[in-house]
C-alpha positions in Angstrom: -51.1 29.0 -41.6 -51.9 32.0 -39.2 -49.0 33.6 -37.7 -46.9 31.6 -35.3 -48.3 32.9 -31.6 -45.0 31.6 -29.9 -41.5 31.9 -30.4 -40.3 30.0 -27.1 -41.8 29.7 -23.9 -40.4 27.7 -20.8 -42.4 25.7 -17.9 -41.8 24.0 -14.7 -44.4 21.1 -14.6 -44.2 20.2 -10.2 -45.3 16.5 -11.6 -45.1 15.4 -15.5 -45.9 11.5 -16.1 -44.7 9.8 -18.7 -48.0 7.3 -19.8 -45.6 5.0 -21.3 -43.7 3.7 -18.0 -46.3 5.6 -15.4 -43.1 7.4 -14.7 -43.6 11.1 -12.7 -40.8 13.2 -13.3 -40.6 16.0 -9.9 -40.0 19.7 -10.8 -39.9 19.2 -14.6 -38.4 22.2 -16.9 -39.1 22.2 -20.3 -38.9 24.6 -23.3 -40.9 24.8 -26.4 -39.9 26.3 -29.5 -42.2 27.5 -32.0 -40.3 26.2 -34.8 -40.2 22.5 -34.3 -42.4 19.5 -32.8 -40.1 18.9 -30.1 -40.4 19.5 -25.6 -36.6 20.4 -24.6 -35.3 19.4 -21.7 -33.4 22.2 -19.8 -31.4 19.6 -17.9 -30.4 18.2 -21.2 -32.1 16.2 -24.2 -34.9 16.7 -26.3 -38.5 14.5 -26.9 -40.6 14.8 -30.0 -44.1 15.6 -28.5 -46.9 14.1 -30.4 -50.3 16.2 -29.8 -52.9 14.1 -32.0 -54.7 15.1 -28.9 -54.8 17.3 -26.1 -57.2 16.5 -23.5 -57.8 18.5 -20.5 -59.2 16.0 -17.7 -59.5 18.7 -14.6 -58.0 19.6 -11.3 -55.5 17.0 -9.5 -56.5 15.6 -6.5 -55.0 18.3 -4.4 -57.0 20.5 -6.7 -53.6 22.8 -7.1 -53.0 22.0 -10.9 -54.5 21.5 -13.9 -54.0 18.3 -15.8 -53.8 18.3 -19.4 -52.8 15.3 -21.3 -51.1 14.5 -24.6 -50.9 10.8 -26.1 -47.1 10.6 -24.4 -47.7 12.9 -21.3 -50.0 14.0 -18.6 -48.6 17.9 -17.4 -49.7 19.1 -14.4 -49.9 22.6 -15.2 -50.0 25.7 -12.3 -53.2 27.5 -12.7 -51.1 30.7 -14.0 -49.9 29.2 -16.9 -52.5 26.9 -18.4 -53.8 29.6 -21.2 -50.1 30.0 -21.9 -49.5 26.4 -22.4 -52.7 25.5 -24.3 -51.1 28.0 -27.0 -48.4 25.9 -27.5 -50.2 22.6 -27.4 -52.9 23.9 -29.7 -50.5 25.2 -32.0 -48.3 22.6 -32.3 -51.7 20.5 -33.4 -52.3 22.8 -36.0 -49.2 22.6 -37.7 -49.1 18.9 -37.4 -52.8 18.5 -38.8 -52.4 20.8 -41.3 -48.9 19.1 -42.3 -51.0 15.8 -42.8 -53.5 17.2 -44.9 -51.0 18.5 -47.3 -49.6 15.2 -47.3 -53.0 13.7 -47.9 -53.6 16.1 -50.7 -49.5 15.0 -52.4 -50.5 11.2 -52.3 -54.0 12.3 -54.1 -51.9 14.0 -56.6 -49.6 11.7 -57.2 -52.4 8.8 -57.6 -54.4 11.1 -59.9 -51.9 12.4 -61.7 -49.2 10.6 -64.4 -46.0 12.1 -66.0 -43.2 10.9 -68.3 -39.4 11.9 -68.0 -37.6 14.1 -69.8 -35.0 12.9 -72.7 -31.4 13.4 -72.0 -29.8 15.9 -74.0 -26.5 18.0 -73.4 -28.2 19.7 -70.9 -27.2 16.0 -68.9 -23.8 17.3 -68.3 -25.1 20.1 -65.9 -26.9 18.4 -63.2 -27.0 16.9 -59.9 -28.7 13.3 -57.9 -31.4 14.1 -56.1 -32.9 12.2 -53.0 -29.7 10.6 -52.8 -31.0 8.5 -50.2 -33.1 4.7 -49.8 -30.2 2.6 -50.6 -30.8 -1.0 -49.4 -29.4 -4.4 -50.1 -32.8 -4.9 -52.4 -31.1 -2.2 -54.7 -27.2 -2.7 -54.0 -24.4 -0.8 -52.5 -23.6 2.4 -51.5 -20.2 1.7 -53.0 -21.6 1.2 -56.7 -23.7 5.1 -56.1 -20.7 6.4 -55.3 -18.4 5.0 -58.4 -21.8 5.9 -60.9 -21.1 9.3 -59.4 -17.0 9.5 -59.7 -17.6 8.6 -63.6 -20.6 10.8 -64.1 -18.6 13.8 -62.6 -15.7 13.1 -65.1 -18.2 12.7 -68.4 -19.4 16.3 -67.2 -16.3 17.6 -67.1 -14.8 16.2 -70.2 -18.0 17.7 -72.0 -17.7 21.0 -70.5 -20.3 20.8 -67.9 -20.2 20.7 -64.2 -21.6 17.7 -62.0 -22.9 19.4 -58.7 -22.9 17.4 -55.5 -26.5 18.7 -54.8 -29.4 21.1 -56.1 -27.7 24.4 -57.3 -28.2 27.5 -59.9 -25.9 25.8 -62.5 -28.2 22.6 -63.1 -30.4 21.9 -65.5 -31.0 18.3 -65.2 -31.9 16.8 -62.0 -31.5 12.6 -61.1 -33.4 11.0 -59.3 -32.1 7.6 -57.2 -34.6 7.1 -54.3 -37.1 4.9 -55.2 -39.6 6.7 -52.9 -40.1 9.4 -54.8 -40.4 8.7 -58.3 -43.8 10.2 -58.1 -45.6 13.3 -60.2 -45.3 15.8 -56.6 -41.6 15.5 -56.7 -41.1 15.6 -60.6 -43.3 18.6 -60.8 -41.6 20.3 -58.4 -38.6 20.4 -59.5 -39.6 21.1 -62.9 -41.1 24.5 -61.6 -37.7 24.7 -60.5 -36.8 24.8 -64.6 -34.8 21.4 -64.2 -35.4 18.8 -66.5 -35.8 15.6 -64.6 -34.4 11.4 -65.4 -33.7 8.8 -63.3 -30.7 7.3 -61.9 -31.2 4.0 -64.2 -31.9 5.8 -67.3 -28.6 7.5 -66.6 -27.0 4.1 -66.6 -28.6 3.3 -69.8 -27.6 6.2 -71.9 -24.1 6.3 -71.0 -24.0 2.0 -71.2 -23.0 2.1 -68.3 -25.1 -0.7 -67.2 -22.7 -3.1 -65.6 -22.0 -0.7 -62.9 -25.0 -1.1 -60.9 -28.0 -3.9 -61.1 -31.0 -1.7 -63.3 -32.5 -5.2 -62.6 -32.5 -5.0 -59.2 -33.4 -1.3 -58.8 -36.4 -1.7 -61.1 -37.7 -4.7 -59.5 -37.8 -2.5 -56.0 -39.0 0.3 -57.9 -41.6 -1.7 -58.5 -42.8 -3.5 -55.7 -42.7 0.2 -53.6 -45.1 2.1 -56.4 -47.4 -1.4 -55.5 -47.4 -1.0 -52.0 -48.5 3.2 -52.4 -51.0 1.7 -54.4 -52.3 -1.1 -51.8 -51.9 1.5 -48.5 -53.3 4.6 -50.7 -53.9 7.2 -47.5 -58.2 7.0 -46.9 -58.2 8.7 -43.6 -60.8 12.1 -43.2 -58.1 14.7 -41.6 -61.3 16.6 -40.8 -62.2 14.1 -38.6 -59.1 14.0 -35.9 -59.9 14.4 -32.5 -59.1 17.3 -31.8 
């Protein structure tokens, strides 16, 4: 990506409408930073603002402003700072097309490409659960993770090894839970990393310590998620967003 042409820049937009309600906000201040997707509010709060599109649709009707629309907004922008704000807009666009063409490119890979998980050696007993996230009644309870982890911590320790409550230079094994992500990106990833990688379940498995948590259950969600990626498999042309 070029170089960022923006690190924060502030506006007073006389009228900003809000498509959603037809709302006009009077006198509106905002702030942009370069390093997020979001318009702050100087008056307090902040809006994710999505730019799928900018479209500039010409003068008002007093012919003192420019209007420039997003798919949430319509800014009426003073003549004197309409280049200024287009560099934002049209930066913020970039990032977010160029962030869904890398996603494209992940789901490509990961429906392209196949891996197998590493076998759990001593290494096991340095290591950490990644994505430690998508827990749902479909799999079971956040109380369960959490006793997995208690006794996973102490059969590190008793072996000599070190269970790390996330990603650090000690670990060698990483574990992943969420079901989301059991895919060849993520694994490859953190193998690059030098970690070998397992899941959650397999865990259970080699320390029997399968009545703590439903493998059953996880599997079966496991499963019905890698169909649905399959069935919704990403065929949209980036190239061919409006700009």
């Amino acid at each position: 990506m070029n170089e960022v042409p923006y690190t924060k820049e502030k506006f007073t937009f006389d009228y900003l409408r809000v498509k959603e309600t037809d709302e006009t906000i009077l006198s509106a201040e905002v702030e942009f930073e370069s390093k997020n997707q979001y318009m702050n509010n100087m008056s307090g709060g902040k809006f994710y603002l999505d730019v799928f599109y900018i479209r500039e649709l010409g003068l008002s009707r007093d012919g003192k402003y420019q209007r420039i629309a997003t798919p949430q907004y319509e800014f009426f922008v003073s003549p004197e700072d309409v280049e200024r704000f287009l560099i934002v807009l049209k930066h913020r666009q970039k990032v977010k097309h160029e962030a869904k063409a890398k996603m494209k490119e992940r789901e490509i890979l990961n429906q392209t490409h196949t891996f197998e998980y590493d076998a759990i050696d001593d290494d096991i007993y340095y290591c950490f659960i990644a994505y430690k996230s998508g827990m749902c009644d479909a799999i079971g309870k956040w109380a369960q993770f959490f006793k997995v982890e208690e006794v996973l911590r102490a059969e590190c320790e008793k072996n000599g090894g070190k269970y790390l409550k996330k990603e650090g230079k000690t670990a060698k094994f990483a574990i992943l839970f969420n079901p989301g992500y059991r895919v060849y990106s993520v694994v490859a990833d953190l193998r690059e990393k030098g970690l070998k990688v397992t899941t959650f379940e397999a865990i259970l498995r080699h320390f029997n310590w399968t009545k703590m948590f439903s493998i059953e259950q996880l599997e079966k969600h496991i499963a019905k998620i890698e169909e649905y990626a399959k069935k919704s498999a990403v065929s949209e042309d980036v190239s061919s967003i409006d700009e």
